[in-house]
CHARMM-style PDB file with segment names, atoms N, HN, CA, C and O in Angstrom:
ATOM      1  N   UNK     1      17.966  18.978   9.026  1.00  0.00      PROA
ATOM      2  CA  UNK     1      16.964  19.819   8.427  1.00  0.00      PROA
ATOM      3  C   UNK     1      17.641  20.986   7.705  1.00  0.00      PROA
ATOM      4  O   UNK     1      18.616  21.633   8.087  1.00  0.00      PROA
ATOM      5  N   UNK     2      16.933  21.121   6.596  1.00  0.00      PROA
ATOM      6  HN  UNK     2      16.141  20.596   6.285  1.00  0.00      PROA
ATOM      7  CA  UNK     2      17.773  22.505   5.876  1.00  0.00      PROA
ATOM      8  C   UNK     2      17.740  23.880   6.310  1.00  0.00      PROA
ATOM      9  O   UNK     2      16.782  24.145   7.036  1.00  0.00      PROA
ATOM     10  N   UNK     3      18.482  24.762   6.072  1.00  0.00      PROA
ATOM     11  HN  UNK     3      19.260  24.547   5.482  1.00  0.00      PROA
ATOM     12  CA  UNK     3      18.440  26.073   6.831  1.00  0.00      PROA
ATOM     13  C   UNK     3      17.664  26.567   5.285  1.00  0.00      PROA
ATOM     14  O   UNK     3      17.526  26.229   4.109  1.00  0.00      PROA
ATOM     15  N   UNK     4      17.274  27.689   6.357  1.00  0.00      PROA
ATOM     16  HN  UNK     4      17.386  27.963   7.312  1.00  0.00      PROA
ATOM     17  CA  UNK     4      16.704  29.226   5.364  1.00  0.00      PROA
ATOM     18  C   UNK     4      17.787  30.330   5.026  1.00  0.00      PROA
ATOM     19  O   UNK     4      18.392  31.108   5.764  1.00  0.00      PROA
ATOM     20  N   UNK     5      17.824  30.142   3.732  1.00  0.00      PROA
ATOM     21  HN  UNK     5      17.333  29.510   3.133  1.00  0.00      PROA
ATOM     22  CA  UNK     5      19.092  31.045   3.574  1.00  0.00      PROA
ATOM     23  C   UNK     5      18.252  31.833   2.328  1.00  0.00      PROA
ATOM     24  O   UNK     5      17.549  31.400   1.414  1.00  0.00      PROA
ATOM     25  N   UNK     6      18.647  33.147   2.716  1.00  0.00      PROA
ATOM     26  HN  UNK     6      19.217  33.499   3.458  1.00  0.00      PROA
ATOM     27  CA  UNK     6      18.131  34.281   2.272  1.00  0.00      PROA
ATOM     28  C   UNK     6      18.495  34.311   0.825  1.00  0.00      PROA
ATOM     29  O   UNK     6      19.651  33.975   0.567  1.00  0.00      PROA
ATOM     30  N   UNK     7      17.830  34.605  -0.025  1.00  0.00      PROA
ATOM     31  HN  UNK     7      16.891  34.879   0.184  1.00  0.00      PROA
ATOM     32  CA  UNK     7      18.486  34.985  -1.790  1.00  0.00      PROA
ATOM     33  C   UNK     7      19.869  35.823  -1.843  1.00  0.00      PROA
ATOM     34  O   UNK     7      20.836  35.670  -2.589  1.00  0.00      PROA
ATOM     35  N   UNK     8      19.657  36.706  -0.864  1.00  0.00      PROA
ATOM     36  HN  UNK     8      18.871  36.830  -0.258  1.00  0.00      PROA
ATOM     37  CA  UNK     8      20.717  37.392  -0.872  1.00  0.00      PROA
ATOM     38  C   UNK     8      22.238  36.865  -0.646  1.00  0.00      PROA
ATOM     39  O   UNK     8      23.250  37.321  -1.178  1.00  0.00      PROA
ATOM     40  N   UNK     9      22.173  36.126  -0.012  1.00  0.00      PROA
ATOM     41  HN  UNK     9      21.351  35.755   0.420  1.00  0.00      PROA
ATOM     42  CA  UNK     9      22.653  35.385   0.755  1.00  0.00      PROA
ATOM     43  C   UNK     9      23.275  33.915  -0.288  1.00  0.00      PROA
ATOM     44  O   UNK     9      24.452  33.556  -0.256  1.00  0.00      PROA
ATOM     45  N   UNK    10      22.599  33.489  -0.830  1.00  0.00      PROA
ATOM     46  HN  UNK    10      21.643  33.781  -0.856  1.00  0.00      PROA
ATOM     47  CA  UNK    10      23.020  32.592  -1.969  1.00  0.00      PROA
ATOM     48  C   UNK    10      23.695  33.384  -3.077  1.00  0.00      PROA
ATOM     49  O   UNK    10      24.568  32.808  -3.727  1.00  0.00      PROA
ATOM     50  N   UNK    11      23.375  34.677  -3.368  1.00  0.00      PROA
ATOM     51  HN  UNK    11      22.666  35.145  -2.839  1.00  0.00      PROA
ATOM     52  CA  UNK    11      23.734  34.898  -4.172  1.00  0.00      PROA
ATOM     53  C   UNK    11      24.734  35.523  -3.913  1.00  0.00      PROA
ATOM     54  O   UNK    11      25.339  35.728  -4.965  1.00  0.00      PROA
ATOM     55  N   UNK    12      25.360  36.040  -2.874  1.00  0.00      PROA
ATOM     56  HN  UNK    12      24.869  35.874  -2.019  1.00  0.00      PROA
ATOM     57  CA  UNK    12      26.717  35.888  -2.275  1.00  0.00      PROA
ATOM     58  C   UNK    12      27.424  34.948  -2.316  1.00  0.00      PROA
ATOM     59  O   UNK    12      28.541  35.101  -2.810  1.00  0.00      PROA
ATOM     60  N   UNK    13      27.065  33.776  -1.865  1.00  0.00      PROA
ATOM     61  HN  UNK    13      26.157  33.651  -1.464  1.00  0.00      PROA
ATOM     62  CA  UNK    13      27.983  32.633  -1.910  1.00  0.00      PROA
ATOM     63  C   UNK    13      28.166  32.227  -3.873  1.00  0.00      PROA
ATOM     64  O   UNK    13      29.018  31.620  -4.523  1.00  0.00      PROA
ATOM     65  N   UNK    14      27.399  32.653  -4.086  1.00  0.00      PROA
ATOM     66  HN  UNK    14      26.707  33.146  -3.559  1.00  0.00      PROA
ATOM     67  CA  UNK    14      27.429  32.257  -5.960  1.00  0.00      PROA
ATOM     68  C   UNK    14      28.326  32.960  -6.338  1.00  0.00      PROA
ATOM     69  O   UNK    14      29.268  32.559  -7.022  1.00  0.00      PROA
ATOM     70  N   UNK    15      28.134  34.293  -5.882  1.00  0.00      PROA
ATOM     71  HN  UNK    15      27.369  34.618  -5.326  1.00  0.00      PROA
ATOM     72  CA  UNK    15      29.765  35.099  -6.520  1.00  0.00      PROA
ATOM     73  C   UNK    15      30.978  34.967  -6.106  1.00  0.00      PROA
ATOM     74  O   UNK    15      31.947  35.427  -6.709  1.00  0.00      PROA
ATOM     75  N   UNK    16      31.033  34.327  -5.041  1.00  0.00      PROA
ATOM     76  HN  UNK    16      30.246  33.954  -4.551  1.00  0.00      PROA
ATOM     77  CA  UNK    16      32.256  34.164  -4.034  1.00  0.00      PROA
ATOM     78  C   UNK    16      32.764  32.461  -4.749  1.00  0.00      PROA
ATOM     79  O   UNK    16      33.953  32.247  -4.982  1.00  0.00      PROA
ATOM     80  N   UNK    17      32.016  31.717  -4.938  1.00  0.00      PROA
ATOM     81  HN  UNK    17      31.050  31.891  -4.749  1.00  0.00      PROA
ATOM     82  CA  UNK    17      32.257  30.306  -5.394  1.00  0.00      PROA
ATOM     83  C   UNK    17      32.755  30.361  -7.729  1.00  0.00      PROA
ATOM     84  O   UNK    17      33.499  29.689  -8.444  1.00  0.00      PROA
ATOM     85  N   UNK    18      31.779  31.566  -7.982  1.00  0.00      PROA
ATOM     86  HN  UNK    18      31.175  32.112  -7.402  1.00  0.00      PROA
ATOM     87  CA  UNK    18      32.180  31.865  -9.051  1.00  0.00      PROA
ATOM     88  C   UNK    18      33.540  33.051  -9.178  1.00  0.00      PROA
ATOM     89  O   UNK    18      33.916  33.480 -10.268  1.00  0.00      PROA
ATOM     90  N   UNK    19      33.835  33.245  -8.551  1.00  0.00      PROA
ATOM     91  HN  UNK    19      33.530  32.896  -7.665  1.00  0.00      PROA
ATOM     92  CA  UNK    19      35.311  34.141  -8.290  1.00  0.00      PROA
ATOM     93  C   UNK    19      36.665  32.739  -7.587  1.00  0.00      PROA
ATOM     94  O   UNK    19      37.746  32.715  -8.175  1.00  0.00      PROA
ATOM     95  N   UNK    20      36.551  32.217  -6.975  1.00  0.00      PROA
ATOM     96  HN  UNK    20      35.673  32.237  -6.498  1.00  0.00      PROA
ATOM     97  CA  UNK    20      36.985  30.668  -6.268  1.00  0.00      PROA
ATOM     98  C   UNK    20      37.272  30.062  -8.086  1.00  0.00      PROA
ATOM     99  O   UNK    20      38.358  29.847  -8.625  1.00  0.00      PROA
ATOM    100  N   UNK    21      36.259  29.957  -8.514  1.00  0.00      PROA
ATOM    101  HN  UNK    21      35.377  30.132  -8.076  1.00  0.00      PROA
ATOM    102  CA  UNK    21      36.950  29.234  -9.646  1.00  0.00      PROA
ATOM    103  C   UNK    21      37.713  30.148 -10.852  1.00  0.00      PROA
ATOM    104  O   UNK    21      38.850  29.966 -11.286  1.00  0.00      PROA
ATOM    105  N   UNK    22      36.960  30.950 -11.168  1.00  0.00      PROA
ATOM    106  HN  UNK    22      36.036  31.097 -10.816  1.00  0.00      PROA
ATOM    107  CA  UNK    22      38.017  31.665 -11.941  1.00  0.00      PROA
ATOM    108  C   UNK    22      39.248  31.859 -11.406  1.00  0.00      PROA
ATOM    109  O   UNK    22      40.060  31.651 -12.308  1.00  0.00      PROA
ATOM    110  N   UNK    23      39.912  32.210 -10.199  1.00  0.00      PROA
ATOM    111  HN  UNK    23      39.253  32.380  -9.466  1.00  0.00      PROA
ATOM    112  CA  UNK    23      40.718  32.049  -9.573  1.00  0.00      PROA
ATOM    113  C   UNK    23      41.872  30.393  -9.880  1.00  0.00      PROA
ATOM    114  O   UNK    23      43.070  30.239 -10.120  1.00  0.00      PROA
ATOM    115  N   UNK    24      41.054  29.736  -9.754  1.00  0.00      PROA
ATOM    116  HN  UNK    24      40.081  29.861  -9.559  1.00  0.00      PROA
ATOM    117  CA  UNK    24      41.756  27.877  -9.782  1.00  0.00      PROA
ATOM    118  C   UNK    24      41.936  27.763 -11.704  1.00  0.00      PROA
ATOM    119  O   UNK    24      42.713  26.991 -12.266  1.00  0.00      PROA
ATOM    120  N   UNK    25      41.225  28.510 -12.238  1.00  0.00      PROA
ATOM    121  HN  UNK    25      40.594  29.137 -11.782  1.00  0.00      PROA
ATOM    122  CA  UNK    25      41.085  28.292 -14.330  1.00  0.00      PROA
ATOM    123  C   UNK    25      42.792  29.057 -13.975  1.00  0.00      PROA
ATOM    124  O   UNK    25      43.902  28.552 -14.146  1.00  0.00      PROA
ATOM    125  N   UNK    26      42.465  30.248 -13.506  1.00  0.00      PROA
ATOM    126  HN  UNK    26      41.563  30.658 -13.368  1.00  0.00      PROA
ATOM    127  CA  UNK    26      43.983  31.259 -14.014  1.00  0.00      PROA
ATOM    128  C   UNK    26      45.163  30.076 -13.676  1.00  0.00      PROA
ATOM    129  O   UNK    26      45.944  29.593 -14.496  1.00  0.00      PROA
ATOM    130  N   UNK    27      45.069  29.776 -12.332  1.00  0.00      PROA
ATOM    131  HN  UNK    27      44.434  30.168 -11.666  1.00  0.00      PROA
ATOM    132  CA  UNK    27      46.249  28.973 -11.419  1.00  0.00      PROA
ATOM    133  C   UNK    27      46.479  27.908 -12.569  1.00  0.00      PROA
ATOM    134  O   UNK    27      47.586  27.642 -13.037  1.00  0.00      PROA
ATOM    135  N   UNK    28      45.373  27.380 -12.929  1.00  0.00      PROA
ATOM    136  HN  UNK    28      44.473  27.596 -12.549  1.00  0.00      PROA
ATOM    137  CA  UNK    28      45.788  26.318 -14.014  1.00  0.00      PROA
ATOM    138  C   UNK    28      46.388  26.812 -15.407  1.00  0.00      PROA
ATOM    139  O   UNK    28      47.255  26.074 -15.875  1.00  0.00      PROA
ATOM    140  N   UNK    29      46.082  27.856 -16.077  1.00  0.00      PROA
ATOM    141  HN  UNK    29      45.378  28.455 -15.696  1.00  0.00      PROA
ATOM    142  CA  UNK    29      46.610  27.980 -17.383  1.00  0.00      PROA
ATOM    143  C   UNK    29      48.336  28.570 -16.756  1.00  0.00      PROA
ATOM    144  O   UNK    29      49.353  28.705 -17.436  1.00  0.00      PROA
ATOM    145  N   UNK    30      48.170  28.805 -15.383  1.00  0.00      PROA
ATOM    146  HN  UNK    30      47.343  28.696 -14.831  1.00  0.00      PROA
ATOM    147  CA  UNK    30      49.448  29.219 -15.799  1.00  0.00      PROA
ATOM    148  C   UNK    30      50.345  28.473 -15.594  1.00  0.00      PROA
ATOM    149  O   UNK    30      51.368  28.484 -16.278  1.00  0.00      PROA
ATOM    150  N   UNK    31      50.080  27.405 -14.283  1.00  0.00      PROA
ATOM    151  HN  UNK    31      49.248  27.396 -13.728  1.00  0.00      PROA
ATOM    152  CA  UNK    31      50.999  26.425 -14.414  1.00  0.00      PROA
ATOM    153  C   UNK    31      50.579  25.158 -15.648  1.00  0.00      PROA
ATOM    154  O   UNK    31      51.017  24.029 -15.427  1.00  0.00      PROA
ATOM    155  N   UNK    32      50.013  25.313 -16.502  1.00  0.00      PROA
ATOM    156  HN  UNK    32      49.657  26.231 -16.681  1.00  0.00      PROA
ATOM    157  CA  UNK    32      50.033  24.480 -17.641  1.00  0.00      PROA
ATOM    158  C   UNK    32      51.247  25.157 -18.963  1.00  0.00      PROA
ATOM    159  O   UNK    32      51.977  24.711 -19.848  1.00  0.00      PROA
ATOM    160  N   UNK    33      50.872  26.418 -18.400  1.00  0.00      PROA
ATOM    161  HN  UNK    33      50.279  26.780 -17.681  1.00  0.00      PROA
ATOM    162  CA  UNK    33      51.511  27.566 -19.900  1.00  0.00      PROA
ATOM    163  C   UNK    33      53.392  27.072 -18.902  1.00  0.00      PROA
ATOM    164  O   UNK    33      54.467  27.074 -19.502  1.00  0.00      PROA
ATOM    165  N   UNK    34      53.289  26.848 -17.917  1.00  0.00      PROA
ATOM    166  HN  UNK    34      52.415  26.846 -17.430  1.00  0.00      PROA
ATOM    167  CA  UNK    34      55.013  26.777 -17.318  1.00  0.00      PROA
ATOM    168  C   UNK    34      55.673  25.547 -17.726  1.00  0.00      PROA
ATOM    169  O   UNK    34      56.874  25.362 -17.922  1.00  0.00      PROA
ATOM    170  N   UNK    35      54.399  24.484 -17.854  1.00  0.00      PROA
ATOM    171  HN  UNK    35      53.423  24.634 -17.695  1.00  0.00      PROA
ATOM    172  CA  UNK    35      55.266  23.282 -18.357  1.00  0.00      PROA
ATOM    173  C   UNK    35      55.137  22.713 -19.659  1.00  0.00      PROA
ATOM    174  O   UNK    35      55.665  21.631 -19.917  1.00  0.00      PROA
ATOM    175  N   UNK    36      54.420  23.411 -20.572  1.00  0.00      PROA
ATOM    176  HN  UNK    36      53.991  24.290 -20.362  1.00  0.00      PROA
ATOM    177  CA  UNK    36      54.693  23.789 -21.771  1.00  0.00      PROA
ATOM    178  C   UNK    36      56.354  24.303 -21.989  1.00  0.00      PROA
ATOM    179  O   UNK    36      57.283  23.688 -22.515  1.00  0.00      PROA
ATOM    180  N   UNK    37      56.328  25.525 -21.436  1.00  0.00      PROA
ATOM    181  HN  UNK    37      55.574  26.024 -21.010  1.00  0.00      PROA
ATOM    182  CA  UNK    37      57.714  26.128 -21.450  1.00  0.00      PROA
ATOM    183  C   UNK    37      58.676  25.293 -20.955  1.00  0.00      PROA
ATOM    184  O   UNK    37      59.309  24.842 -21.910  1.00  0.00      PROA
ATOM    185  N   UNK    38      58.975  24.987 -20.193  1.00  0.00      PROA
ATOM    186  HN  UNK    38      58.461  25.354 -19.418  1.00  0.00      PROA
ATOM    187  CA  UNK    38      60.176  23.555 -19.749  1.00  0.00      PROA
ATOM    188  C   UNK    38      60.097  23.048 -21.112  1.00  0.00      PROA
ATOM    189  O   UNK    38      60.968  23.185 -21.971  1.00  0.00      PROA
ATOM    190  N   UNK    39      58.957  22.439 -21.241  1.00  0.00      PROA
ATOM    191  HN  UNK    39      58.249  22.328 -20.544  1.00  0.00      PROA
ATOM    192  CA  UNK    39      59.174  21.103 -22.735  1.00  0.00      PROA
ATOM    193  C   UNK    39      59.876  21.648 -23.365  1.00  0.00      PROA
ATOM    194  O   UNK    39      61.012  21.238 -23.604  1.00  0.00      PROA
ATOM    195  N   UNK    40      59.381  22.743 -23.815  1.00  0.00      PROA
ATOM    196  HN  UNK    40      58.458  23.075 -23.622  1.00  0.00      PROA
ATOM    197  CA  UNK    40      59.828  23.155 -25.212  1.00  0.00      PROA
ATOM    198  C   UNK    40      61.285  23.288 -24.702  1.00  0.00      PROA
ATOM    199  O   UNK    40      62.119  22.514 -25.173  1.00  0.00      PROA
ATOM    200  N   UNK    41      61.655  24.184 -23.796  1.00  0.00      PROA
ATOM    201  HN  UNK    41      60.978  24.813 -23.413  1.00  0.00      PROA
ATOM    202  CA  UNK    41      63.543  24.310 -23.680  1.00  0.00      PROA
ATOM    203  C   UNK    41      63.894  23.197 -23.217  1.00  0.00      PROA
ATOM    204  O   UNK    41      65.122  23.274 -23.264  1.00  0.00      PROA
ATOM    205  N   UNK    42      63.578  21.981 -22.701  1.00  0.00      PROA
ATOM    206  HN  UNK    42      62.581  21.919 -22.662  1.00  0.00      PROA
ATOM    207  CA  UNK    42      64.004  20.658 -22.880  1.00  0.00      PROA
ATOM    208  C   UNK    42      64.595  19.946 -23.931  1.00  0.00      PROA
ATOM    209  O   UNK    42      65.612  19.272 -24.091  1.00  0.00      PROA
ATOM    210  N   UNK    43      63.487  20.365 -24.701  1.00  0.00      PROA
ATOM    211  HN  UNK    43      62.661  20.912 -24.571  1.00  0.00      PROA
ATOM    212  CA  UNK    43      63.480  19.963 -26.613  1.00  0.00      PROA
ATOM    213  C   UNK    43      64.269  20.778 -26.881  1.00  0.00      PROA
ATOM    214  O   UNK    43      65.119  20.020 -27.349  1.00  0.00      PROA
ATOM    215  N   UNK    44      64.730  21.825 -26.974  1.00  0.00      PROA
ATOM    216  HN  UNK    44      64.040  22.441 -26.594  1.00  0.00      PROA
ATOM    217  CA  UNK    44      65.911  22.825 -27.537  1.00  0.00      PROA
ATOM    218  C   UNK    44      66.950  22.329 -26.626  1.00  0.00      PROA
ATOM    219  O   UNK    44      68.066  22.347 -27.147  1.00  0.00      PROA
ATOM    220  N   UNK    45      66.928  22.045 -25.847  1.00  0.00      PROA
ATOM    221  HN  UNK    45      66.022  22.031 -25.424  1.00  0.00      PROA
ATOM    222  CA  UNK    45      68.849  21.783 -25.061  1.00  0.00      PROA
ATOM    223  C   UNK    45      69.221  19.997 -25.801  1.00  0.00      PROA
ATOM    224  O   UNK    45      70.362  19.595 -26.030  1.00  0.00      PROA
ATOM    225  N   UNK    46      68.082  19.280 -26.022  1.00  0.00      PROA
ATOM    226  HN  UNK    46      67.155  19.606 -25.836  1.00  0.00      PROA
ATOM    227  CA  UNK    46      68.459  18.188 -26.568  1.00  0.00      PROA
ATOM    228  C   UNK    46      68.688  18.415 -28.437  1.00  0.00      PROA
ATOM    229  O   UNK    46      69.512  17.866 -29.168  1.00  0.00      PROA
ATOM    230  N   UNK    47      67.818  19.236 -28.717  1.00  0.00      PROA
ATOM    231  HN  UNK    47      67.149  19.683 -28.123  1.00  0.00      PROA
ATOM    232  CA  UNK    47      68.354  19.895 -30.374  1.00  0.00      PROA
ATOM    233  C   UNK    47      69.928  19.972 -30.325  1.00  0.00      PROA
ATOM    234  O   UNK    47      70.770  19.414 -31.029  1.00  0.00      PROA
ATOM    235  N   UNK    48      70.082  21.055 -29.013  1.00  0.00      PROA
ATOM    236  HN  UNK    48      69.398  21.509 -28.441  1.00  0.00      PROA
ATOM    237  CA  UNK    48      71.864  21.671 -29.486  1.00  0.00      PROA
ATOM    238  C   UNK    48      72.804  20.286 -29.241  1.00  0.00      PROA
ATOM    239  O   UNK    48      73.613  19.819 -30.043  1.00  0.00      PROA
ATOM    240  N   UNK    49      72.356  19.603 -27.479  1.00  0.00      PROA
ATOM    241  HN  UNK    49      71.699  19.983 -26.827  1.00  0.00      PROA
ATOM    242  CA  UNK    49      73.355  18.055 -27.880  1.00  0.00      PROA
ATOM    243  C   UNK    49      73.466  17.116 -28.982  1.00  0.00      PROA
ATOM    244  O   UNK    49      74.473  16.502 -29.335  1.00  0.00      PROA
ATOM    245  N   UNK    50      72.389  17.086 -29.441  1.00  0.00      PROA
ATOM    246  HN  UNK    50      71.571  17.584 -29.154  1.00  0.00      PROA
ATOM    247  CA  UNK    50      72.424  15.941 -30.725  1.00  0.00      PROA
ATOM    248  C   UNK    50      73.576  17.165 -31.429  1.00  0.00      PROA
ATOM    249  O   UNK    50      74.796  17.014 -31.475  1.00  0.00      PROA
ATOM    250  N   UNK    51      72.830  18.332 -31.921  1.00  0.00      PROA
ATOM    251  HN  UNK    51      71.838  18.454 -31.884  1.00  0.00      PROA
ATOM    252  CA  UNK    51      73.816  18.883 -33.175  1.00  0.00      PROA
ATOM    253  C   UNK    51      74.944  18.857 -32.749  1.00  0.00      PROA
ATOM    254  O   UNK    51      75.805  18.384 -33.491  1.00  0.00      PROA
ATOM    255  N   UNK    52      75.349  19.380 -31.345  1.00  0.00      PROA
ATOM    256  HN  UNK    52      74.650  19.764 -30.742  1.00  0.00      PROA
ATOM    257  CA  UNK    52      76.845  19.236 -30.972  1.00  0.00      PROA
ATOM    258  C   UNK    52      77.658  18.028 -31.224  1.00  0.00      PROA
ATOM    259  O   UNK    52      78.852  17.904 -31.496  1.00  0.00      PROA
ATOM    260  N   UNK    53      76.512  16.995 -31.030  1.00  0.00      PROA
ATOM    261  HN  UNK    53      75.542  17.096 -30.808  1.00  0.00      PROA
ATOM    262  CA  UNK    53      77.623  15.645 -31.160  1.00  0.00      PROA
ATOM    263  C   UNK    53      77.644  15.459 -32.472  1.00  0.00      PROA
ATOM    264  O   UNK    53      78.783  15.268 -32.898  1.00  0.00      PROA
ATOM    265  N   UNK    54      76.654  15.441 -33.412  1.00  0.00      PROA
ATOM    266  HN  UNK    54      75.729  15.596 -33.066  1.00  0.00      PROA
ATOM    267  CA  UNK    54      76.723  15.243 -35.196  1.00  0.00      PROA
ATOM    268  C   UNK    54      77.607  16.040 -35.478  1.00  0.00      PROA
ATOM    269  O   UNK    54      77.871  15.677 -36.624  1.00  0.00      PROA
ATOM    270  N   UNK    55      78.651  17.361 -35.136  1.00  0.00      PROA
ATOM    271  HN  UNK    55      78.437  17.655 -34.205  1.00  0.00      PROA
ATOM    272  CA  UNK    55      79.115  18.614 -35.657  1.00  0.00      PROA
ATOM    273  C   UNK    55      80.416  18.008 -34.931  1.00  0.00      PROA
ATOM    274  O   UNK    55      81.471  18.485 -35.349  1.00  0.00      PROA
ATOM    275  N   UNK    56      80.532  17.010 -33.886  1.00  0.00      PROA
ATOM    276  HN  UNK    56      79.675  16.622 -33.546  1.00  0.00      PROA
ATOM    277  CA  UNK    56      82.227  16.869 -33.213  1.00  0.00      PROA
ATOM    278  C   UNK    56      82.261  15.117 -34.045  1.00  0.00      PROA
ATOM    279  O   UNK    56      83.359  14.706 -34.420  1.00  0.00      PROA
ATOM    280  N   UNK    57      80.987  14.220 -34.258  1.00  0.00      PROA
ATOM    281  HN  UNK    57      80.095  14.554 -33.953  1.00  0.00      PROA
ATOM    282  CA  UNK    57      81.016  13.167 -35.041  1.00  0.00      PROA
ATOM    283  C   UNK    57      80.940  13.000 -36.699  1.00  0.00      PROA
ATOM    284  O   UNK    57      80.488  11.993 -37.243  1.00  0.00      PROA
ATOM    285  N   UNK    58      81.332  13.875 -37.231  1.00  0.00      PROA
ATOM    286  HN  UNK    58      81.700  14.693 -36.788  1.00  0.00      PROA
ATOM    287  CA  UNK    58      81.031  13.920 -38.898  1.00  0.00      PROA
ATOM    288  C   UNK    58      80.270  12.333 -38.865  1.00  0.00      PROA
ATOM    289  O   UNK    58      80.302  11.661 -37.834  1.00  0.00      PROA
ATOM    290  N   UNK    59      79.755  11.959 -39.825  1.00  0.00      PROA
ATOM    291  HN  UNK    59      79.730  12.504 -40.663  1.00  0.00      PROA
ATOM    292  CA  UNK    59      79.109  10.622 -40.887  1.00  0.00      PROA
ATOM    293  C   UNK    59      80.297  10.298 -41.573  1.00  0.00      PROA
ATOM    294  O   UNK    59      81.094  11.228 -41.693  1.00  0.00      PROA
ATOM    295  N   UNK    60      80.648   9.083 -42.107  1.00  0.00      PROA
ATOM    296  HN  UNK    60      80.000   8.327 -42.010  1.00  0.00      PROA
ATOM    297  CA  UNK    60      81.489   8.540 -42.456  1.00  0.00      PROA
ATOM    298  C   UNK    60      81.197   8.443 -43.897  1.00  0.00      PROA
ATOM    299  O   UNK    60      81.999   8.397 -44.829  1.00  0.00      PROA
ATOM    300  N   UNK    61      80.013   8.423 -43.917  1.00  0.00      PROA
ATOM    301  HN  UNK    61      79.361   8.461 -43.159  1.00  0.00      PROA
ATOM    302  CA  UNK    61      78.818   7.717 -45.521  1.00  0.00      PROA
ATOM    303  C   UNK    61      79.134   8.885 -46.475  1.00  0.00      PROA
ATOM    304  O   UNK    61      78.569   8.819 -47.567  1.00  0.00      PROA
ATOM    305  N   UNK    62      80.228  10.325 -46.177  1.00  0.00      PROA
ATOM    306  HN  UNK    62      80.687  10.379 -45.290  1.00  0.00      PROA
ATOM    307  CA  UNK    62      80.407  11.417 -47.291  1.00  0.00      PROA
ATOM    308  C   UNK    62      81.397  10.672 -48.002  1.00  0.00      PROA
ATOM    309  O   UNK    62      82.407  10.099 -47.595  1.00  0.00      PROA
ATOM    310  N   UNK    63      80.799  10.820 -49.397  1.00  0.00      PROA
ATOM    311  HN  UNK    63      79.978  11.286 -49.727  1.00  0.00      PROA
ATOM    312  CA  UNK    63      81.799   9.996 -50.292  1.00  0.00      PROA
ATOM    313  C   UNK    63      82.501  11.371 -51.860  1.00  0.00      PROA
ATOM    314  OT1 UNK    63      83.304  10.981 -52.708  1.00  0.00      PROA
TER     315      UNK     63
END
C-alpha cells in the first residue's frame, strides 16, 4: 500500500534527486573532457614519432 508523503516532503526528495544528478552531468563532462585530453596527446606523441622517423628516414623519390 502506498504511504502518505507530505508535499513537503516530495519536494525535498525532488531537490535532493535534482542536485544527485547535476552532481553525476559534472562527474561526466569531466571525465569525458579527461579522455578527450589523453586522445588528443596520444595523437600528438604519435605526430612527433612518425615526424621523428620521416626526419631520421629521408624519401628516396627527391630527385
Amino acid at each position: 500500500m502506498a504511504e502518505n508523503i507530505s508535499k513537503e516532503a516530495l519536494m525535498m526528495r525532488a531537490k535532493q534527486l535534482d542536485r544527485y544528478c547535476e552532481l553525476l552531468i559534472e562527474q561526466y563532462d569531466n571525465w569525458a573532457a579527461s579522455l578527450q585530453h589523453e586522445e588528443q596527446h596520444k595523437e600528438a606523441n604519435w605526430k612527433q614519432k612518425i615526424l621523428g622517423w620521416m626526419r631520421r628516414n629521408p624519401s628516396n623519390d627527391k630527385k
